[in-house]
Each structure stands twice: as C-alpha cells, then as structure tokens.
LUMMI-818310 format. One record per residue: residue number from 1; residue in three letters; x, y, z of N, C-alpha, C, CB in turn. Coordinates in steps of 0.2 Angstrom, whole numbers, padded with zeros to 4 digits. Glycine has a CB too. Example, Ala and Ser with C-alpha at 12.3 -4.5 7.8 and 13.67 -1.06 7.14 Angstrom:
ATOM   resi   resn     n_X     n_Y     n_Z    ca_X    ca_Y    ca_Z     c_X     c_Y     c_Z    cb_X    cb_Y    cb_Z
ATOM      1    Ala    0066   -0028    0039    0062   -0022    0039    0066   -0016    0039    0057   -0022    0045
ATOM      2    Ser    0064   -0011    0035    0068   -0005    0036    0064    0000    0039    0070   -0003    0029
This chain:
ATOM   resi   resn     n_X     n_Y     n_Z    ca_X    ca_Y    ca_Z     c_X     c_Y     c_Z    cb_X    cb_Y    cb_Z
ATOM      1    Unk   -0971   -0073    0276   -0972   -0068    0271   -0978   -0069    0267   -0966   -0067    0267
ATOM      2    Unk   -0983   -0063    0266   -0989   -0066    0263   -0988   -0067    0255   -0996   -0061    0266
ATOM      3    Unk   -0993   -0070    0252   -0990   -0073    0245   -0993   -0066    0241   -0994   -0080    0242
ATOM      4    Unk   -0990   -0063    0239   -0992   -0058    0234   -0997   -0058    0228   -0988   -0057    0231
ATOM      5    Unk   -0996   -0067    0224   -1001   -0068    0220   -1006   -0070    0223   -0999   -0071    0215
ATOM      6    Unk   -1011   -0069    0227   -1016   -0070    0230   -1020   -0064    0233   -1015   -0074    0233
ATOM      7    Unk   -1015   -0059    0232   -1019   -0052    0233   -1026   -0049    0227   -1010   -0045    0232
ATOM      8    Unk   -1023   -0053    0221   -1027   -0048    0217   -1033   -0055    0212   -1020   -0044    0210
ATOM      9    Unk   -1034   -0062    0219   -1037   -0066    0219   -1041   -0068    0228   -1032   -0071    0216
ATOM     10    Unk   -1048   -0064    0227   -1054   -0065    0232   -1059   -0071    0232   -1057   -0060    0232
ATOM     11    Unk   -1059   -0074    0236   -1064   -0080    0238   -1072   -0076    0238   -1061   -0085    0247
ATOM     12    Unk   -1076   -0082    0235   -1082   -0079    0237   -1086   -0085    0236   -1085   -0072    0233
ATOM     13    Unk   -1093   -0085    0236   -1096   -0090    0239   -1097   -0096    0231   -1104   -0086    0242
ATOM     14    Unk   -1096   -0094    0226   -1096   -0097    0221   -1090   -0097    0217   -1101   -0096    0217
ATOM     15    Unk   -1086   -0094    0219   -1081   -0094    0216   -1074   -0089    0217   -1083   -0092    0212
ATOM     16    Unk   -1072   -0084    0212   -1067   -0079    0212   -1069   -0074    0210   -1062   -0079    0209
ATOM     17    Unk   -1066   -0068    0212   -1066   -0062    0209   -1058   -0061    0210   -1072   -0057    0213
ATOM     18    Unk   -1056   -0060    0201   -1050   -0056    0198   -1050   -0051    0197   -1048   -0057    0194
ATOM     19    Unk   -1046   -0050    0197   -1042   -0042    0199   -1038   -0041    0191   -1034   -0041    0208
ATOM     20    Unk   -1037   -0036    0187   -1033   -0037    0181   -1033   -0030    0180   -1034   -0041    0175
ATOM     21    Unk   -1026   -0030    0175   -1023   -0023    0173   -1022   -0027    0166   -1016   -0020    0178
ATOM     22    Unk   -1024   -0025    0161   -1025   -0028    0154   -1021   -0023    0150   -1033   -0027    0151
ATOM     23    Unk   -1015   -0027    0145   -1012   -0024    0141   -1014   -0025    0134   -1007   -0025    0143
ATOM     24    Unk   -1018   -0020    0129   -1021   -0024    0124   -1016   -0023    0116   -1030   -0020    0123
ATOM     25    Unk   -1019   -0025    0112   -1013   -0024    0106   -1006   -0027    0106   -1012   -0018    0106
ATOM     26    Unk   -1007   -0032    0112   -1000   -0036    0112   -0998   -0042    0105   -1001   -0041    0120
ATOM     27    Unk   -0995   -0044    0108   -0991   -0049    0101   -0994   -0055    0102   -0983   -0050    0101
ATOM     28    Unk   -0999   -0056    0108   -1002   -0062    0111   -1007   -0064    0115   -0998   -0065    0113
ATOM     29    Unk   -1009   -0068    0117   -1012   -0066    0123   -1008   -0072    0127   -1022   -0067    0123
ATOM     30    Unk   -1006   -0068    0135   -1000   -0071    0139   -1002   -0067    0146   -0992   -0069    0135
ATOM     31    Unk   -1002   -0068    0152   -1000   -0068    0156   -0992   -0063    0159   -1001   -0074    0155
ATOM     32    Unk   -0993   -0059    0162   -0988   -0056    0162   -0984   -0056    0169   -0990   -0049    0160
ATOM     33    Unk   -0988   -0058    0173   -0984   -0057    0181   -0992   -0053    0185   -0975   -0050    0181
ATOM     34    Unk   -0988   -0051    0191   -0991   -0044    0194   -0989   -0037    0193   -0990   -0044    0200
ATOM     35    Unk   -0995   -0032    0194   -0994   -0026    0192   -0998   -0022    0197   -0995   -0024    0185
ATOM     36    Unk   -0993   -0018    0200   -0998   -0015    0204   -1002   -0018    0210   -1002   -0014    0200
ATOM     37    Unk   -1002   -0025    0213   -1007   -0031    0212   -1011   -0032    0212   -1007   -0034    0214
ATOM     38    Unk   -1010   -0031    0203   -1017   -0035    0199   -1013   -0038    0194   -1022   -0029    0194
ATOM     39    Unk   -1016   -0045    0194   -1015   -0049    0188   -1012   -0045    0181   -1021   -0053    0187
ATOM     40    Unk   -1007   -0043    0179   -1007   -0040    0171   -1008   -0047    0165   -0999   -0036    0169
ATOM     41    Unk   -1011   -0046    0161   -1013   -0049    0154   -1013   -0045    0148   -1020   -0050    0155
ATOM     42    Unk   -1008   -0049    0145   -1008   -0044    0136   -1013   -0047    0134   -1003   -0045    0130
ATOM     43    Unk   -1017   -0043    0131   -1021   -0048    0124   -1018   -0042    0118   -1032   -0049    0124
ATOM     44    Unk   -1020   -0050    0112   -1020   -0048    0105   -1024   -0042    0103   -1021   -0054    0101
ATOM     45    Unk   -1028   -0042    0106   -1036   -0038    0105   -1035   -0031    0106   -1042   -0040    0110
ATOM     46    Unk   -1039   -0028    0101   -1039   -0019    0102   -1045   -0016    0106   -1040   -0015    0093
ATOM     47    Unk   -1043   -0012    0112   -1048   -0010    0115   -1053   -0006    0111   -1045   -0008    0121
ATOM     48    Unk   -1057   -0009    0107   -1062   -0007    0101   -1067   -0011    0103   -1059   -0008    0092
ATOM     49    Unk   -1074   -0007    0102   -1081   -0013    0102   -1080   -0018    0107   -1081   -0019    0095
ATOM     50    Unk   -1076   -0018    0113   -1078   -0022    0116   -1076   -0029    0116   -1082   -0022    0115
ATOM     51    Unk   -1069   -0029    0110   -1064   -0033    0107   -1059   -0035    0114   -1060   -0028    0100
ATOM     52    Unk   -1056   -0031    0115   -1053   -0035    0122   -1055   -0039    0126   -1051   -0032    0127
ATOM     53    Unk   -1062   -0033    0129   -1067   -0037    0136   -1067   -0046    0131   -1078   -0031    0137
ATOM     54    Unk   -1069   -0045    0127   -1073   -0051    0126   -1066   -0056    0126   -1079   -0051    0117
ATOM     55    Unk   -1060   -0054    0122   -1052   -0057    0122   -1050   -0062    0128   -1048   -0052    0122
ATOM     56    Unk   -1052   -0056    0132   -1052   -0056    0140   -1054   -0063    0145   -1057   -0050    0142
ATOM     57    Unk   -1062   -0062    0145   -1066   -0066    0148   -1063   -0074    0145   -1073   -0064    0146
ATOM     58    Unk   -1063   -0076    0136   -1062   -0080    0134   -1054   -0083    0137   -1064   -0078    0127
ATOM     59    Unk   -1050   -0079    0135   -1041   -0081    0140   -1042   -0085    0145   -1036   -0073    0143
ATOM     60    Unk   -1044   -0079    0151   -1046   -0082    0158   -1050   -0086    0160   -1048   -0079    0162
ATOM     61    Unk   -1055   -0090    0155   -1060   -0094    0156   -1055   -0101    0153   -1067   -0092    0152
ATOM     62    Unk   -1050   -0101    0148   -1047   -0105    0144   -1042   -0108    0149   -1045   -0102    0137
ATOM     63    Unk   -1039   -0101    0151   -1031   -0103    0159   -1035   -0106    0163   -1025   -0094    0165
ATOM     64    Unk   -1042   -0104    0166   -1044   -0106    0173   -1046   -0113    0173   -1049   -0101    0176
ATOM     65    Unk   -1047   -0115    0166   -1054   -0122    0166   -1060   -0122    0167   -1054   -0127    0171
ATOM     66    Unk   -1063   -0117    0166   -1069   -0114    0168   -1073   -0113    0160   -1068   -0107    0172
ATOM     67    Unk   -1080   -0112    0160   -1083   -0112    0152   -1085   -0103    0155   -1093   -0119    0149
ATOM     68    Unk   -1085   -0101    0146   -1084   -0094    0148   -1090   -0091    0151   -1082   -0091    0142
ATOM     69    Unk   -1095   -0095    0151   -1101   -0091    0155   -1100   -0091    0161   -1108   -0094    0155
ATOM     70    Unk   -1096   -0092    0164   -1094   -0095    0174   -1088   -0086    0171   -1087   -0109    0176
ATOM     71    Unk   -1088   -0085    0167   -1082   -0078    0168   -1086   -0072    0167   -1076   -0078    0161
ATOM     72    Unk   -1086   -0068    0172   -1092   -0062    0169   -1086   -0055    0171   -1103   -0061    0175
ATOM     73    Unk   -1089   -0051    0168   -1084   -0045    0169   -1086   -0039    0172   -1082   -0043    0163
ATOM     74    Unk   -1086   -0039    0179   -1091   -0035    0187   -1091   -0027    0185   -1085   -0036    0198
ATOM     75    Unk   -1083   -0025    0183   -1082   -0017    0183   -1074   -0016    0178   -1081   -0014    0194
ATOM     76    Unk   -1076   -0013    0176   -1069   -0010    0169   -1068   -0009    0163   -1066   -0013    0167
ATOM     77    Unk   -1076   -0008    0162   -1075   -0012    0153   -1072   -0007    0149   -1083   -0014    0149
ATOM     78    Unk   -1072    0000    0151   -1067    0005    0149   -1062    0006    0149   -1068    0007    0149
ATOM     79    Unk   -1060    0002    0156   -1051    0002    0158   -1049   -0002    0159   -1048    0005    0165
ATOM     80    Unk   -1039    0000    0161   -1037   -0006    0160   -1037   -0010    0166   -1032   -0006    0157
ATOM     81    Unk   -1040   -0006    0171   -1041   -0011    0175   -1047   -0015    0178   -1039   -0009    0179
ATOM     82    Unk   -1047   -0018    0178   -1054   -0024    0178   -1055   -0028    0185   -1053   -0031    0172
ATOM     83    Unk   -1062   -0029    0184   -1064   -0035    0190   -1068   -0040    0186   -1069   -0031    0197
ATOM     84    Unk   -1066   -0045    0188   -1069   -0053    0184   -1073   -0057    0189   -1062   -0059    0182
ATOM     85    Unk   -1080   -0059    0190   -1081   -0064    0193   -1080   -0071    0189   -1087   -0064    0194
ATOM     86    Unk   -1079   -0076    0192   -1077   -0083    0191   -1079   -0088    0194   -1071   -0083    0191
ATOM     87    Unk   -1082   -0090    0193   -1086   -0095    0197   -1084   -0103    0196   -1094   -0094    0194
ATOM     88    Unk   -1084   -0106    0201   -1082   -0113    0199   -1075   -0115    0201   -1083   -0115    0192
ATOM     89    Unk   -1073   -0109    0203   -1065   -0111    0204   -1063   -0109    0212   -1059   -0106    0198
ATOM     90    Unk   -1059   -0112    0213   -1057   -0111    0224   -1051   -0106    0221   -1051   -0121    0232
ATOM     91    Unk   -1049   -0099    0225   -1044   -0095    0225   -1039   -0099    0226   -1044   -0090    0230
ATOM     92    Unk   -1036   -0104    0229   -1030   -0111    0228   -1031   -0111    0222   -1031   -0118    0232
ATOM     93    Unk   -1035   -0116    0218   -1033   -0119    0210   -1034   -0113    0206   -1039   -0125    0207
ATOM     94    Unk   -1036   -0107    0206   -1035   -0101    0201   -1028   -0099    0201   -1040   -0095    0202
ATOM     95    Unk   -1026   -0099    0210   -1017   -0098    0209   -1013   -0102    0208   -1014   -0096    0213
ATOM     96    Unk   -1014   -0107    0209   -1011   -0113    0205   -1012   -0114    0196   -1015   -0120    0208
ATOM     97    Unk   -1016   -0109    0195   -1017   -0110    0187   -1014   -0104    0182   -1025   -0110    0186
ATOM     98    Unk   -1014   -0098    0189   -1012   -0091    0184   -1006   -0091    0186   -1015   -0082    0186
ATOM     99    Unk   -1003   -0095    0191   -0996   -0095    0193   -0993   -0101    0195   -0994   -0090    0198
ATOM    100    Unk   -0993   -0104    0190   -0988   -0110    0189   -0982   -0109    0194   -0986   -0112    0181
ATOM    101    Unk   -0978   -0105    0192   -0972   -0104    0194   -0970   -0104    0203   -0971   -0097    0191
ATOM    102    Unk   -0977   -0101    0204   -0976   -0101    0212   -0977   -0107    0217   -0982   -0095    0215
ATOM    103    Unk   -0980   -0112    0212   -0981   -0119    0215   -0974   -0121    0216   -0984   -0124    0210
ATOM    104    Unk   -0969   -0120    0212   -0963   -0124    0214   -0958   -0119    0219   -0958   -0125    0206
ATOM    105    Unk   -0959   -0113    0220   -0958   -0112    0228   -0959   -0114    0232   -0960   -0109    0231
ATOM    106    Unk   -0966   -0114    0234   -0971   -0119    0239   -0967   -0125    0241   -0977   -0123    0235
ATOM    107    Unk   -0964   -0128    0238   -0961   -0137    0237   -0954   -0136    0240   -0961   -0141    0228
C-alpha cells in the first residue's frame, strides 16, 4: 500500500517541494495530519501582510532542520494552499520529520 504521507512530499534535485493546506489564526503553530493530501499546518498568524507566509516558511524550516533561507514559498501566497521549496533535505528525512508517527509503523 502506498504511503500517503509522501504524496504531498516531491524529490528534486536540491531538495523538496511541499505541498500545504495552512490553517491560520490557530492557537499554535502545529502540524495537523493530512488534508486533502496536503500537509495541513495551523499557524498562530493572521493571514494579514504576509504574516502567515512568513509564520509559515519560519515553522517548516524550524520541523525540517533547515535555515529558513533553504525554505522559499514557489506558489500560494494568497491561499491556503501552498507550494514550498526546501532545499537540503531527502523526501525520506523531511518524512521522517513531518511524521514522526509513521516511523513507528515502518518498524
């Protein structure tokens, strides 16, 4: 059966490109599951000025291990659905990083 969290995580030559469905005005910034499959992500942030996007990039650069310039934002900045480039990271360790949980399946 194929892995579901790896649908809304693509390999490319320097890195990743993420897939996200951003929930803003949350109570946190957290990680939600899949949606749709796309990675969902609350943030604390109001989708004002640019306030999420930037929320955004900084979250996913902080979960991935990555400095936030290696996080750029391809297509979305108006919705809530997004594309991320991510550079520096293998589509393995990013899913090992956004989904802890699915490692201990694996095993």
């Amino acid at each position: 059966m194929p892995d579901s969290s790896l649908a809304c995580i693509e390999s490319t030559a320097s890195g990743i490109v993420l897939r996200v469905y951003v929930a803003p005005r949350a109570s946190a910034n957290k990680m939600l599951g899949l949606h749709d499959g796309l990675l969902k992500i609350a943030l604390a942030a109001p989708p004002v000025d640019g306030a999420a996007n930037k929320a955004l990039v900084e979250f996913v650069a902080k979960t991935l291990g990555v400095p936030k310039g290696q996080v750029t934002l391809m297509s979305g900045e108006t919705s809530r659905r997004k594309t991320l480039e991510v550079g520096g990271i293998s589509r393995i360790d990013a899913r090992k990083k956004l989904f802890p949980e699915r490692e201990q399946e694996d095993e």
